[in-house]
N, C-alpha and C positions, 0 to 999 in steps of 0.2 A: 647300641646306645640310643639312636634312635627310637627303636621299639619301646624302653624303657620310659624314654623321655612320653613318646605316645601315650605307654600304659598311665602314667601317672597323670598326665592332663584329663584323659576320660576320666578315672578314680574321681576326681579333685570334683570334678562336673558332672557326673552323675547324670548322664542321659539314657533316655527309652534306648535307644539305638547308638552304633559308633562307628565308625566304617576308616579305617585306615588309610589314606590316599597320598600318594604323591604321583609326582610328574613320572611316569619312565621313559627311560630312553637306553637307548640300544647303541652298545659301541659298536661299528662296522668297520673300522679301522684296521688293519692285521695285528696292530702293535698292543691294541685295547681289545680287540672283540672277546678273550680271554673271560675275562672280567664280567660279563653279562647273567651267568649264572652262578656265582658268587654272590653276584651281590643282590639277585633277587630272588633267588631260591630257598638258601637255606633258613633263619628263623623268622617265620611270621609276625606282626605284632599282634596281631588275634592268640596266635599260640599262646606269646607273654602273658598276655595280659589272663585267659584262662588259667595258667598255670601258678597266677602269683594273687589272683582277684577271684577267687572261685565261688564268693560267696557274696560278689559282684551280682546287683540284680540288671546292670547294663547289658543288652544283646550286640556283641562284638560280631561281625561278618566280613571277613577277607572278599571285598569286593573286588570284580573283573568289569571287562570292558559292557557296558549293556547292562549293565543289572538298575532295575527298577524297583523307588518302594514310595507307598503312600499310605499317609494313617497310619506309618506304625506299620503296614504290612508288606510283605515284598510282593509285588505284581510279577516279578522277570528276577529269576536269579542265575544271574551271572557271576561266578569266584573267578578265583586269582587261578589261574593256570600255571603251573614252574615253566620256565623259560628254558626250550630246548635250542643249544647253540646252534647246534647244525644244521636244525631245520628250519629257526630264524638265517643264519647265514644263506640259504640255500633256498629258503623263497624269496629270498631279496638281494635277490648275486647281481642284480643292474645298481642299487645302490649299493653294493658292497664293493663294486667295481666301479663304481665313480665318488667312493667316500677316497680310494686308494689313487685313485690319478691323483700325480701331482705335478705340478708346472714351474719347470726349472727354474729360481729366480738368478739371474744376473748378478754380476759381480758388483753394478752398480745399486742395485736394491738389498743386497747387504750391507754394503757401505750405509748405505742408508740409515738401516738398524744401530747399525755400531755408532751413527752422528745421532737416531736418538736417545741411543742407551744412552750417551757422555752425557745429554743433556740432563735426563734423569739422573742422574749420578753427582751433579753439581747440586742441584736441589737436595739430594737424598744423603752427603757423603757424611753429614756428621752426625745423622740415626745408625746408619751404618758402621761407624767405626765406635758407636758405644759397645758393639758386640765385640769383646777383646780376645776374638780369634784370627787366625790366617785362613784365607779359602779358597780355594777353584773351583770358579764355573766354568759347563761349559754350554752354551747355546746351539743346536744341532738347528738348521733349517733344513728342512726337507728340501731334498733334491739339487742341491746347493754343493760346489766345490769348497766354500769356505764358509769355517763355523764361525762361531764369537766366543773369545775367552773372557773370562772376567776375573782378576787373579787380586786378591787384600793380602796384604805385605803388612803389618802392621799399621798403618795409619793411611799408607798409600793405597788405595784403589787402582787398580785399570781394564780398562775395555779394551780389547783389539781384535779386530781379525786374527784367525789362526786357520791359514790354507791348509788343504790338505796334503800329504795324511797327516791325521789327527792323532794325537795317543791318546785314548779315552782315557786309559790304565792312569794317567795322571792327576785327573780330575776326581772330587769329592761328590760332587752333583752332576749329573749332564740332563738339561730340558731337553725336549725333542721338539720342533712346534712345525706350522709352515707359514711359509714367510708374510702373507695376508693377515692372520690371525696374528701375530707378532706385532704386527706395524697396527693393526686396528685397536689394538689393548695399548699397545704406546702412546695412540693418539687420542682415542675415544674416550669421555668423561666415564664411560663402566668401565676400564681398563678389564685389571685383569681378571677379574670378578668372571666376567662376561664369556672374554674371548677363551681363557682356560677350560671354562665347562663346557665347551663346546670340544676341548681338545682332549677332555679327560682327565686332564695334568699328568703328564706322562715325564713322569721324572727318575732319575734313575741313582741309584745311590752306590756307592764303592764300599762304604765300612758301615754296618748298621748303628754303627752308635752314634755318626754322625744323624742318621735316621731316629734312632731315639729322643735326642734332642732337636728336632725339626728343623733342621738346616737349611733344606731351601726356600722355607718364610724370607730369610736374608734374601737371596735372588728372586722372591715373589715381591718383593718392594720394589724393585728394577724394574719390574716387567708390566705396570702400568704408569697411568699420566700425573703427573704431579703439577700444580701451578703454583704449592709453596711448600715448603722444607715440614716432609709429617712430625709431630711434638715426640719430645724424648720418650724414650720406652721407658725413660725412668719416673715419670710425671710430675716431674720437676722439683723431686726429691733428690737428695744425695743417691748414690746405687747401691750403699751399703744399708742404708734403712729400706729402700725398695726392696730388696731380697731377703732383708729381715720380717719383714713383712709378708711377702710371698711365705716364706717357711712358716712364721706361725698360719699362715690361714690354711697352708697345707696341713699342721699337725692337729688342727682342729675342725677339719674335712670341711672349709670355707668354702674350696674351690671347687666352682660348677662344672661339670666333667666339660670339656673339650671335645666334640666332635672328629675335630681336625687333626689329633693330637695323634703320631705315628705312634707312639711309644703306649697307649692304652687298643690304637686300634688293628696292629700289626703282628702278627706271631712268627716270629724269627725261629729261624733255625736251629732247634735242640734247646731251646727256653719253653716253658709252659703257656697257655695260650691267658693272656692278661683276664684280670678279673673285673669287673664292668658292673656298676650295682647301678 
């Protein structure tokens, strides 16, 4: 989707040249490093855009680290090289072995978490319980004896410690996090913006269709700093004209694709792989 989003901005602007760029970064994590060539390997946005703009007079180049150009001409051509796991892992085994240490926290630094989740939860409870389902979370700190559950009962929210053992099998969502990053997204005005991209968002799902419908956006509103109550998800409309609304803009393809959106970006097991325009 990205790529797409790409293609269309160059189209629209019409420049000599276009170079596709984002930030990369490498998961070194055991639980993430998976993921590294997935998601930078397979479709290029150069590919796209060739394949759908061919009579584009813009010069598209899948640029790499080092590549130079002026005038319109490349001086140093450096591309995009595909990302080999094992020999990113394996030239970088000193950070890949100190991305994986990780340092016990104490039973009182979880408590911790759990007095600021309540806090958030006070500000947050009545965005929260517009969503008219029941749920379980569950909070995993690294390295930690005890996790954090977070359980909605119809109206009733709660936070608590849950020592171990844990029964994952119970839970709808379980985050994974470590206990610094947890407390710096509860505290810090980037919440969880911040502190997550830094983790991957390593979230884990039990039944895809909770996944479908993005479920733990609900526990991503938990998991940063709040100093006032966020406005209704309904925007201050009734919920039944809000969702009447959402549907026609969906049956007259209103809605801007979602990046974020599991259910277009996800290919479940024994479903066909989502269609992406």
């Amino acid at each position: 989707m990205f790529n797409r989003r790409w293609v269309d901005i160059v189209h629209r602007l019409d420049p000599v040249m276009a170079f596709p760029f984002a930030a990369d970064v490498a998961f070194l994590d055991d639980d993430l490093a998976w993921a590294n060539e997935p998601i930078h390997d397979p479709e290029r946005p150069t590919a796209v855009f060739e394949a759908t703009r061919s009579a584009a007079t813009t010069r598209v180049v899948d640029i790499g680290q080092g590549f130079e150009v002026e005038d319109h001409k490349v001086m140093t051509e450096r591309l995009f090289v595909p990302v080999d796991n094992a020999a990113l892992l394996r030239d970088h085994a000193d950070d890949v072995r100190s991305a994986n240490r990780v340092t016990k926290p104490t039973d009182a630094q979880v408590d911790e978490l759990v007095a600021m989740l309540r806090a958030t939860l006070e500000l947050t409870r009545d965005y929260l319980r517009e969503r008219r389902r029941d749920y379980r979370f569950l909070i995993e700190v690294k390295g930690a004896d005890t996790a954090i559950a977070i359980v909605k009962a119809g109206r009733d929210i709660r936070i608590d410690a849950a020592p171990a053992p844990v029964d994952r099998g119970r839970y709808d969502v379980i985050f994974t996090t470590r206990f610094q990053y947890l407390r710096r997204s509860l505290s810090a005005p980037s919440g969880v913006r911040g502190a997550v991209r830094r983790l991957g968002r390593h979230f884990t799902y039990r039944d895809a269709r909770d996944a479908r419908v993005n479920l733990h956006r609900e526990l991503a509103v938990m998991l940063r700093q709040h100093t006032a109550p966020p406005p209704s998800r309904f925007g201050g409309q009734p919920e039944w004209l809000y969702r009447a609304k959402r549907f026609a803009r969906r049956m007259i393809g209103g809605n801007w694709p979602d990046l974020y959106d599991l259910a277009t970006r996800v290919v479940f097991e024994g479903q066909p792989a989502p269609q992406v325009r």
